[in-house]
VEXDREN-2710 file (C-alpha; in Angstrom, 1 decimal):
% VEXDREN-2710
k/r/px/py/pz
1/UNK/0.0/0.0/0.0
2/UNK/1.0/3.9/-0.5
3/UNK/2.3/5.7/2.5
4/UNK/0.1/8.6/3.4
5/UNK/2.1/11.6/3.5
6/UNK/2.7/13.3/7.2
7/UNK/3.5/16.8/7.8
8/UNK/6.6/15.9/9.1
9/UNK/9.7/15.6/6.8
10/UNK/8.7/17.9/4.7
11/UNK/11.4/19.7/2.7
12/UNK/10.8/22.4/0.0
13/UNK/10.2/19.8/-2.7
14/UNK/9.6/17.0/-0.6
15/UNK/6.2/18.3/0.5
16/UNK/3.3/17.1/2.1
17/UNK/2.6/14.4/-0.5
18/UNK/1.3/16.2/-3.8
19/UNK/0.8/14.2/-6.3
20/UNK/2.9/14.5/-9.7
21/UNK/2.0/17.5/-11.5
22/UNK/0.4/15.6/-14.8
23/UNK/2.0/16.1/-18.2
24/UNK/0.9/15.9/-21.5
25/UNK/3.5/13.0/-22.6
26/UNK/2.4/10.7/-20.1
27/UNK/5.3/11.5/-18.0
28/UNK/4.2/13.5/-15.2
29/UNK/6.4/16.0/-13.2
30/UNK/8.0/16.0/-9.6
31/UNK/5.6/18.8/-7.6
32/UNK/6.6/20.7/-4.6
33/UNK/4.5/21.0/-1.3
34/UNK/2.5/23.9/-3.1
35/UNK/1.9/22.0/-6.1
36/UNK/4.0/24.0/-8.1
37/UNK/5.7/22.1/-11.0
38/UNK/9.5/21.7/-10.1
39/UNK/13.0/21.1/-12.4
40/UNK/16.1/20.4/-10.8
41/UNK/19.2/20.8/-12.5
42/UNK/22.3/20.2/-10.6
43/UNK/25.4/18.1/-10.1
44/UNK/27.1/14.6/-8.4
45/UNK/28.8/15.9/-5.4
46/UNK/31.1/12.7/-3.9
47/UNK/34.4/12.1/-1.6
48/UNK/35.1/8.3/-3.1
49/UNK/38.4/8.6/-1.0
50/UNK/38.3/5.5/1.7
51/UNK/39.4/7.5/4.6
52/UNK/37.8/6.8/7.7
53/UNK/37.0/9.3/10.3
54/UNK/37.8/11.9/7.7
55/UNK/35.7/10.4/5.0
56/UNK/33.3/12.8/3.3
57/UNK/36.4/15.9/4.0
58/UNK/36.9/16.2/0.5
59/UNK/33.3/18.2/0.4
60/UNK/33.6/21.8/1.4
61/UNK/31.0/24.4/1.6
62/UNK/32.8/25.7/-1.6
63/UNK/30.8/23.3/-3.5
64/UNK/27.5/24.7/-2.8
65/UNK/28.2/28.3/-2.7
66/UNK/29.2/27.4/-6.2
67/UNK/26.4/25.4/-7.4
68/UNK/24.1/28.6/-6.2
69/UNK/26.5/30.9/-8.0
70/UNK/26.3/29.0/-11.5
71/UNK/22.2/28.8/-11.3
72/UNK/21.9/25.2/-9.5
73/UNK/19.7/23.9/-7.0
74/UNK/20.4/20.4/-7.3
75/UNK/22.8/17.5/-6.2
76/UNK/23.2/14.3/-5.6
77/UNK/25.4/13.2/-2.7
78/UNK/26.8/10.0/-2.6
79/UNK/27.0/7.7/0.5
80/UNK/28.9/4.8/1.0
81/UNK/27.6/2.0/2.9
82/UNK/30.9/0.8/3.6
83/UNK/31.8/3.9/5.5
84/UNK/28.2/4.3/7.5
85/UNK/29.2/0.2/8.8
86/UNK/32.1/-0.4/8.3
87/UNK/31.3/-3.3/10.7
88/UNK/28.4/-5.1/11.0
89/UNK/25.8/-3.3/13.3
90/UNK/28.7/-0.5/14.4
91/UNK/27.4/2.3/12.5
92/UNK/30.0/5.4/12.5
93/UNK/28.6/8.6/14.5
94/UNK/31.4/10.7/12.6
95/UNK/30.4/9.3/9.2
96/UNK/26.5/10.9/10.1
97/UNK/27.9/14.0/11.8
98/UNK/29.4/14.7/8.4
99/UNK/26.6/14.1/6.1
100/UNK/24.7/16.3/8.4
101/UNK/27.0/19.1/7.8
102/UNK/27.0/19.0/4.1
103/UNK/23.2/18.6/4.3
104/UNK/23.5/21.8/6.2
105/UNK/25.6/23.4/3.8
106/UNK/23.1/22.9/0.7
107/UNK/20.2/24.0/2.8
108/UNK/22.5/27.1/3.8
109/UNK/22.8/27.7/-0.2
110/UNK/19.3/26.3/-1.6
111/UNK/20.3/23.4/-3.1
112/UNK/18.1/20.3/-2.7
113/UNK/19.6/17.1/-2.0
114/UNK/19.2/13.5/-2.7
115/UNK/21.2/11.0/-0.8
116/UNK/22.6/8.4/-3.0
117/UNK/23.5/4.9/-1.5
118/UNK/26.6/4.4/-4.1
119/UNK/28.8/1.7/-5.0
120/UNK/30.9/0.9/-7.7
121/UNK/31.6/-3.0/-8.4
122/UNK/30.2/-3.7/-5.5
123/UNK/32.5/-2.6/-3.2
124/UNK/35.8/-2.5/-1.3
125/UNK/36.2/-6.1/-1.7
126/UNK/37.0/-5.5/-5.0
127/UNK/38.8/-1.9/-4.6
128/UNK/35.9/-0.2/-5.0
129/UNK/33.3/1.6/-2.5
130/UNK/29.7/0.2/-1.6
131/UNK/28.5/-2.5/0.0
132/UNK/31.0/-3.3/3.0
133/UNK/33.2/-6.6/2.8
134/UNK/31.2/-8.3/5.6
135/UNK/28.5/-8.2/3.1
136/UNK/30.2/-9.4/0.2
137/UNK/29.8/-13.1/-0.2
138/UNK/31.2/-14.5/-3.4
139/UNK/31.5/-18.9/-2.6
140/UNK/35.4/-18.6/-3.7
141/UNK/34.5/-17.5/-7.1
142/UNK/37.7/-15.8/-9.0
143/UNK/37.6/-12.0/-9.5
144/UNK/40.0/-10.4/-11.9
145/UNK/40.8/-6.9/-11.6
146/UNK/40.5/-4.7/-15.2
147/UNK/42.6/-1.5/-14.5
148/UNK/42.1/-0.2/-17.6
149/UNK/38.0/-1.3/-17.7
150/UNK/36.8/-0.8/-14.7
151/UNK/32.7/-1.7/-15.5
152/UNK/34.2/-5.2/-16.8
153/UNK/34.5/-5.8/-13.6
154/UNK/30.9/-6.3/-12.7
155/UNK/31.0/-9.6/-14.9
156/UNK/33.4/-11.2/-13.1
157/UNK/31.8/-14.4/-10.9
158/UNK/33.1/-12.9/-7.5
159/UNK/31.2/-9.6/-7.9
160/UNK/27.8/-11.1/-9.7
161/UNK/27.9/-13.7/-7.1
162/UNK/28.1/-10.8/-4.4
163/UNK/25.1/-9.2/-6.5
164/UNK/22.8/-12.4/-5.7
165/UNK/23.9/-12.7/-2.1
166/UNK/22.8/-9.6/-1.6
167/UNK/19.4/-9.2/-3.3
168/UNK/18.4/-12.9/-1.8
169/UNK/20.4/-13.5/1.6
170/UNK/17.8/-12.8/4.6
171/UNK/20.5/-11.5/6.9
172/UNK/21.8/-8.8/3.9
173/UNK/18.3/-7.8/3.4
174/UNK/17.7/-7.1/6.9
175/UNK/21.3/-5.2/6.8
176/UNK/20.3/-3.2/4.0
177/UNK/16.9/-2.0/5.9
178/UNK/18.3/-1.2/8.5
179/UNK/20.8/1.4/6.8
180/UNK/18.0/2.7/4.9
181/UNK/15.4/3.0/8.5
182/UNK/18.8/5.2/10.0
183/UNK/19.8/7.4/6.9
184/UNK/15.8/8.3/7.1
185/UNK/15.4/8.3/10.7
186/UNK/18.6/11.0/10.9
187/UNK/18.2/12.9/8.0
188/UNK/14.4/12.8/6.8
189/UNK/13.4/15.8/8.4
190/UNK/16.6/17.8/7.1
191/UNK/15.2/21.0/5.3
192/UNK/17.7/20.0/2.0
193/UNK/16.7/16.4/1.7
194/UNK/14.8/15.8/-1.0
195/UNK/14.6/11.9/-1.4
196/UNK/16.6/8.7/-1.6
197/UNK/18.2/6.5/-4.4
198/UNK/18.4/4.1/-3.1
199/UNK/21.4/2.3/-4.7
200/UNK/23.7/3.1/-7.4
201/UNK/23.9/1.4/-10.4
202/UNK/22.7/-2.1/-9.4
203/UNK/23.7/-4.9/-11.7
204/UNK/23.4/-8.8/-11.1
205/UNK/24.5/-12.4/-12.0
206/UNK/23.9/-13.5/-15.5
207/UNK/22.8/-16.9/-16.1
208/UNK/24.4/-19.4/-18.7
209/UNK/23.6/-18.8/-22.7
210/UNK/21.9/-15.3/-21.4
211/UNK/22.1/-12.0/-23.3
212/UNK/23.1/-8.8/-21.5
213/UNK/19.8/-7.2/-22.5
214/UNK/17.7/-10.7/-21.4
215/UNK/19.5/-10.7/-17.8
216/UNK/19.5/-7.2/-17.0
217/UNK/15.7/-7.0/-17.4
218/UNK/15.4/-10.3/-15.6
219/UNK/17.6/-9.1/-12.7
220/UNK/15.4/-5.7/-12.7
221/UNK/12.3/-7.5/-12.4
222/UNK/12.9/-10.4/-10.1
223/UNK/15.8/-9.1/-7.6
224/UNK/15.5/-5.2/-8.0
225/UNK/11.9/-4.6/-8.1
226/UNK/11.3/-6.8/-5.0
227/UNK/14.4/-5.2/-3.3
228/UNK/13.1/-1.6/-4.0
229/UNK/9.3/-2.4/-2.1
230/UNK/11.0/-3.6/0.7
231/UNK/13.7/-0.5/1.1
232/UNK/10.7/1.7/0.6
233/UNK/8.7/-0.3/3.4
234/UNK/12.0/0.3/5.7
235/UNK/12.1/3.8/4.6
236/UNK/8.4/4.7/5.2
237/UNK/8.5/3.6/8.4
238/UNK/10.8/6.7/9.8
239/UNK/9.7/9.2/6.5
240/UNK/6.4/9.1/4.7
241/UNK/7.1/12.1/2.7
242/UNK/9.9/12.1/0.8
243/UNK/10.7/11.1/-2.8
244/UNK/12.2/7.7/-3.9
245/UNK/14.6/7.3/-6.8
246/UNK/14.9/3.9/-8.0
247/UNK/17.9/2.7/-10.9
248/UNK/17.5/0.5/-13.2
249/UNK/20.9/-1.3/-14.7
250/UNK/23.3/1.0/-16.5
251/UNK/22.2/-1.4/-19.6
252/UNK/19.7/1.4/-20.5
253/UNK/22.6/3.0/-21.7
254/UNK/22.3/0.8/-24.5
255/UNK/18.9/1.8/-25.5
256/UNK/17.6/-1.7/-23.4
257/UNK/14.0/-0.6/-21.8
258/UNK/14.2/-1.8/-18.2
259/UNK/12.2/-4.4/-16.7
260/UNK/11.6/-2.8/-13.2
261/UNK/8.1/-3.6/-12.1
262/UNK/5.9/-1.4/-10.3
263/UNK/7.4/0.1/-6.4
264/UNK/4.5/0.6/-4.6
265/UNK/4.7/4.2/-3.2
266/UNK/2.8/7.6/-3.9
267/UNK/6.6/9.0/-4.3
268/UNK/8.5/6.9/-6.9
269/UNK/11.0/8.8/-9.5
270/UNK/12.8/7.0/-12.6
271/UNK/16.5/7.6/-11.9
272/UNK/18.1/6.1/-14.6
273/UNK/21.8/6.9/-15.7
274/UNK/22.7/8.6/-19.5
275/UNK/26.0/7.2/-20.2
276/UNK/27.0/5.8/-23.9
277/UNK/29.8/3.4/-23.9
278/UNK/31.6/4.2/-26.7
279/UNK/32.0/7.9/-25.2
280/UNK/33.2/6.0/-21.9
281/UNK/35.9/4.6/-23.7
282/UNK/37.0/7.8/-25.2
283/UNK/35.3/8.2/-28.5
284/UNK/34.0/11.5/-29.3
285/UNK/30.1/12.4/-30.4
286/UNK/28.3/10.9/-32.9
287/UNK/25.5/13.2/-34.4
288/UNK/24.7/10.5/-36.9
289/UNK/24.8/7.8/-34.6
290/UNK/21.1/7.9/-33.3
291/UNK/22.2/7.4/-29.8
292/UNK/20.4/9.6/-27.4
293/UNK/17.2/9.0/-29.4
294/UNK/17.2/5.7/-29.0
295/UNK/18.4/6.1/-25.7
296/UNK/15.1/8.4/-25.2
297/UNK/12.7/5.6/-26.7
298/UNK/13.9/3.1/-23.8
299/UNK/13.8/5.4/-21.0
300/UNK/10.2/7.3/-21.2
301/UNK/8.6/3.6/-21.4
302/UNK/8.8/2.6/-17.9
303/UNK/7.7/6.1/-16.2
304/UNK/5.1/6.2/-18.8
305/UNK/3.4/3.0/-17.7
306/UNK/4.0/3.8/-14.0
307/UNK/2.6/7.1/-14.4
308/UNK/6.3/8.6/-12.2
309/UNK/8.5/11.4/-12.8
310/UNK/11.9/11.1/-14.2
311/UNK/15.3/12.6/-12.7
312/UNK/18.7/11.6/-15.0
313/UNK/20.9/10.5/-12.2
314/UNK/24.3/10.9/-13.8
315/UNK/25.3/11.8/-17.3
316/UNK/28.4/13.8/-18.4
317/UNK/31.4/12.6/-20.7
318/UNK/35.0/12.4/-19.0
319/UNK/36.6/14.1/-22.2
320/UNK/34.2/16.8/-22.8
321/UNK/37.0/19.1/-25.1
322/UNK/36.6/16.6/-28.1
323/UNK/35.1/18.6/-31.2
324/UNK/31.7/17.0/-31.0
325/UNK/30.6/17.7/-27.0
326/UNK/29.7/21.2/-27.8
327/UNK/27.0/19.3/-29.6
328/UNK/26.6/16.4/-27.4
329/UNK/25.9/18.5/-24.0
330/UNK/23.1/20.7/-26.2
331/UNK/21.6/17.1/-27.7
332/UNK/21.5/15.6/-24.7
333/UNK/19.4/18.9/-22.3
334/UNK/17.5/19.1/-25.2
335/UNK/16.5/15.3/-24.7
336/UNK/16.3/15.8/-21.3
337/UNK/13.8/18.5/-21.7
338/UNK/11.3/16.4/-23.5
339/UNK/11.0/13.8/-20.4
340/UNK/12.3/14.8/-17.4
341/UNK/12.3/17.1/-14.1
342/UNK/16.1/17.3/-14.3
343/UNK/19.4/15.7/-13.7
344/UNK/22.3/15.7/-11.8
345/UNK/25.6/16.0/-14.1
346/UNK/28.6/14.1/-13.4
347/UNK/30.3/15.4/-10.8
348/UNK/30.7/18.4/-9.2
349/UNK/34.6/18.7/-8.3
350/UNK/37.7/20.8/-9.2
351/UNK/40.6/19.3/-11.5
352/UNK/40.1/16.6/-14.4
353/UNK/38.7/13.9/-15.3
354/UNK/34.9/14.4/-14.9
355/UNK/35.2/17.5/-12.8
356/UNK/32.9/20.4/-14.2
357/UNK/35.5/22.8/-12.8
358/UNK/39.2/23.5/-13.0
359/UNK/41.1/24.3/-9.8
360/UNK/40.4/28.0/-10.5
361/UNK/36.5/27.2/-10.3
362/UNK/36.1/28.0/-13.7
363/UNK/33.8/25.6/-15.8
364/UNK/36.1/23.0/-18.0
365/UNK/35.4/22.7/-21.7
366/UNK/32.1/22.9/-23.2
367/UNK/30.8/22.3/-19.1
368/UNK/29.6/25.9/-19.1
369/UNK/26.5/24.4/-21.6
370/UNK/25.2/23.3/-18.7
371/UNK/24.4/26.2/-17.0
372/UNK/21.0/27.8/-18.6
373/UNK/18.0/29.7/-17.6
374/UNK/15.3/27.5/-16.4
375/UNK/12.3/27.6/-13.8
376/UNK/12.9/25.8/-10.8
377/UNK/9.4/26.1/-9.5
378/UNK/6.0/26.8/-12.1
379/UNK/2.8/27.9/-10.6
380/UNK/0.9/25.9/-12.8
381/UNK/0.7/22.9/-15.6
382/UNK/4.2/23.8/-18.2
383/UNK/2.7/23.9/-21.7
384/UNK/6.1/24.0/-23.4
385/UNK/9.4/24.9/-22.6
386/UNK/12.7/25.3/-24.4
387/UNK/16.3/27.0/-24.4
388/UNK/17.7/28.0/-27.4
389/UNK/21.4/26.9/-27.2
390/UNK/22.8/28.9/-30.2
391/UNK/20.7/32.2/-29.4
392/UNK/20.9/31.6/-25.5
393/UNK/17.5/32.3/-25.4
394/UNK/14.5/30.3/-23.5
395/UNK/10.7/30.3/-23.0
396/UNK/8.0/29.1/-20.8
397/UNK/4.8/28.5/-21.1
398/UNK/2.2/28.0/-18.9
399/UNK/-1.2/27.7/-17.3
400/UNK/-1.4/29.3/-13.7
401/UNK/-2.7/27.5/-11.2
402/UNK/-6.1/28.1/-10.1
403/UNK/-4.6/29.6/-6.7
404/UNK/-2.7/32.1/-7.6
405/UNK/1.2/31.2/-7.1
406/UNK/4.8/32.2/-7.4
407/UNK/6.6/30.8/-10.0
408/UNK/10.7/31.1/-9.8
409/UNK/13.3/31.5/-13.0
410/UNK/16.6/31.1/-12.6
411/UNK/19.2/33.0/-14.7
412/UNK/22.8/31.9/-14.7
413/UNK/25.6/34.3/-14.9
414/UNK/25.8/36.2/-17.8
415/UNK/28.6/38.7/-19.5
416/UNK/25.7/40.5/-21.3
417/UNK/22.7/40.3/-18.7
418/UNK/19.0/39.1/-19.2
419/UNK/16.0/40.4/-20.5
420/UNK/13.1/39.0/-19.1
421/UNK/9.6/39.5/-20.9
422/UNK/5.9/37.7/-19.5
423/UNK/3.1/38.0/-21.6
424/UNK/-0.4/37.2/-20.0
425/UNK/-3.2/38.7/-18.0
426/UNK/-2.1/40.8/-15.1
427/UNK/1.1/38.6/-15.1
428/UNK/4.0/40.2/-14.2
429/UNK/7.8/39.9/-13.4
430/UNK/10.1/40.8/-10.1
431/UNK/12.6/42.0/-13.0
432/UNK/12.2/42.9/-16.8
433/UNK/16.3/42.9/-17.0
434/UNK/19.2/41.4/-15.1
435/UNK/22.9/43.2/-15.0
436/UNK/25.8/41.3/-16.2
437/UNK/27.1/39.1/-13.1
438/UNK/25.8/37.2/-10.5
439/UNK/23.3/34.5/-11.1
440/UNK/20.3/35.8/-10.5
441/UNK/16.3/34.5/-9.3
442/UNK/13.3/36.0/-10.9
443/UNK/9.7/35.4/-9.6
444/UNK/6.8/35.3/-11.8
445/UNK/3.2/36.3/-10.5
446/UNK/-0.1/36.0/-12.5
447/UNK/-4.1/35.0/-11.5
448/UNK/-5.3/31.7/-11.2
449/UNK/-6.0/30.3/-15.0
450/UNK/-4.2/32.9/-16.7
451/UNK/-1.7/31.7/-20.1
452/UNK/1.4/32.7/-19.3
453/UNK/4.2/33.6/-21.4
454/UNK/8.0/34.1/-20.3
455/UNK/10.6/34.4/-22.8
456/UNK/14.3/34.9/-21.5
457/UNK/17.1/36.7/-24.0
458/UNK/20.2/38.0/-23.6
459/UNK/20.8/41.3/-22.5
460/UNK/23.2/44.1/-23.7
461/UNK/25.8/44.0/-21.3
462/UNK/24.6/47.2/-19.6
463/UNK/25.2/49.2/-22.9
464/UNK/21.1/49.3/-23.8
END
């Protein structure tokens, strides 16, 4: 049965158990506790370093003040089991002190949070981060490390083994719950938290003769789906309100439809990954290729039929300087767009590799796409909405609620400024232009039932 909501736990999305606002696709949208129609767009924030008492140090309030500074109100924080219990039934008080404070730091700077339960290859029994090595049971099967192809590693027999042990042993199952009931219990009520994935990336054991396609939709609809109703059994029973992200394999990646069956909760998003493995393994772009698009075909399928919200967990090449990932990050928002209520880019940190930002703070090639005008919060059912990447340009429409609302736009920083224009009855804007700068918040206002217009150019630098 579907939890009622409770007043308690309530954060500034998580609400007090709206429903999903509807949408005309079929795909309906995440809703705050005013019923406005909400987008996040945001970023991974992680500290994968194993390092004990310090563990989660690598996160500074830096990386939130940024977020707000670029226009985001989103991330995704990654938790690792392994460091919560690091042995069974000794859960680390230092380890939740922490997460509290960088929960404390995105409600400080408005950025919503979902707490990710994350591993990689199962965990540190196989020099990764997850699931802790007193619940990794493998029977003595061999496990071969691939330094230079690292997701190989999940079809080795050690770590699928590990995979069923987990999803079928009673003991690990209880283990699991009970990780879930405290990460709720502690942090439910926190005024950032948002939801819970609850588990990164979950793969399985593939039987003899089996295709990749054939097991991952088996392992999604006989080991996660039943996993997934009994976390969200644990979970409701310390939060009723908050929102529930559930992962299908990373085999979506290659335009597989998933074969998760229903989770039965009131609050259920899609949360599935947008990762092409071709680009993994270094190749740049391809336009041509149909990717995405078929991508898009088997990832609106499921949340369709469930009638639930869709969030793109992670997505975001490593190499993002290659000639075509100009064009890639613009394909892929603009996909986004059609299907989802946002995503959380991969990953918020300063350097290489994935990082968004150099060391100076400043976006990394082609990462400043990313940063757009959108509406955080809509007062009403979104007719149609879209940026224009070449112009910079974007527009909402909508329907205001009956009741009159607030909606909210968010304006990145611009050298040149925004120009804000709302067409509608009586509808008006907190601000018809935005200096060069700072990113910037504009609020919308018009009566209940009006058609709204808002359409979002650049400015003139100050020189109008």
């Amino acid at each position: 049965m579907a939890p009622a909501a409770s007043s308690s736990g309530s954060s500034a999305l998580g609400g007090t158990g709206v429903a999903p606002a509807p949408s005309t696709d079929g795909i309906p949208r995440l809703t705050d506790d005013r019923g406005r129609t909400l987008t996040l767009r945001g970023w991974n924030v992680e500290d994968k370093q194993h390092t004990g008492e310090d563990a989660l140090s690598a996160i500074t309030e830096r990386h939130f003040a940024d977020l707000r500074a670029n226009g985001f109100n989103f991330a995704r924080l990654l938790v690792f089991w392994d460091d919560l219990e690091p042995r069974r039934g000794q859960y680390s008080a230092s380890y939740l002190r922490k997460i509290r404070r960088i929960l404390d730091w995105a409600h400080q700077y408005g950025i919503h949070v979902v707490i990710d339960a994350h591993q990689d290859v199962f965990g540190p029994a196989f020099g990764h981060r997850g699931i802790p090595e007193w619940a990794t049971r493998t029977d003595g099967l061999p496990f071969t490390p691939h330094p230079d192809d690292w997701f190989a590693e999940y079809f080795e027999p050690a770590v699928q083994r590990a995979f069923t042990h987990l999803y079928e042993d009673a003991d690990l199952r209880r283990a699991q719950e009970r990780m879930w009931r405290l990460l709720a219990e502690r942090f439910g009520t926190h005024p950032a938290v948002l939801g819970y994935d609850l588990i990164n990336e979950p793969m399985g054991e593939l039987r003899a003769g089996e295709d990749l396609a054939t097991a991952a939709r088996r392992i999604e609809a006989t080991h996660l789906t039943p996993m997934y109703n009994r976390l969200a059994d644990a979970i409701r029973t310390r939060d009723r309100s908050n929102w529930l992200f559930v992962e299908p394999t990373p085999i979506v990646g290659e335009g597989v439809p998933t074969g998760l069956g229903r989770v039965h909760d009131q609050r259920v998003v899609y949360a599935p990954h947008f990762y092409n493995a071709a680009m993994e393994a270094g190749a740049d772009y391809d336009p041509a290729a149909g990717w995405i698009t078929a991508y898009e075909n088997a990832v609106t399928a499921y949340p369709r039929e469930q009638s639930i919200p869709v969030v793109v967990g992670e997505w975001g090449p490593m190499n993002s300087g290659l000639p075509n990932m100009r064009r890639f990050h613009d394909d892929a928002l603009a996909s986004f767009a059609r299907y989802s209520s946002g995503w959380a880019a991969y990953v918020w940190c300063y350097g290489g590799g994935y990082c968004a930002l150099d060391r100076d703070g400043r976006f990394r090639t082609n990462k400043e796409r990313t940063a757009t005008p959108y509406a955080p919060a809509v007062a009403g059912t979104v007719r149609a909405e879209g940026h224009d990447a070449e112009r910079g340009t974007y527009r909402l429409s909508y329907r205001a609620a009956r009741r009159p609302g607030t909606s909210v736009l968010s304006l990145p920083p611009s050298a040149t400024g925004w120009r804000i224009t709302v067409s509608g009855r009586e509808a008006w804007a907190s601000a018809r232009s935005v200096p060069p700068g700072r990113a910037r918040q504009v609020r919308v206002w018009a009566p209940g039932g009006t058609d709204v217009v808002v359409s979002v150019r650049p400015g003139c630098g100050g020189r109008c």
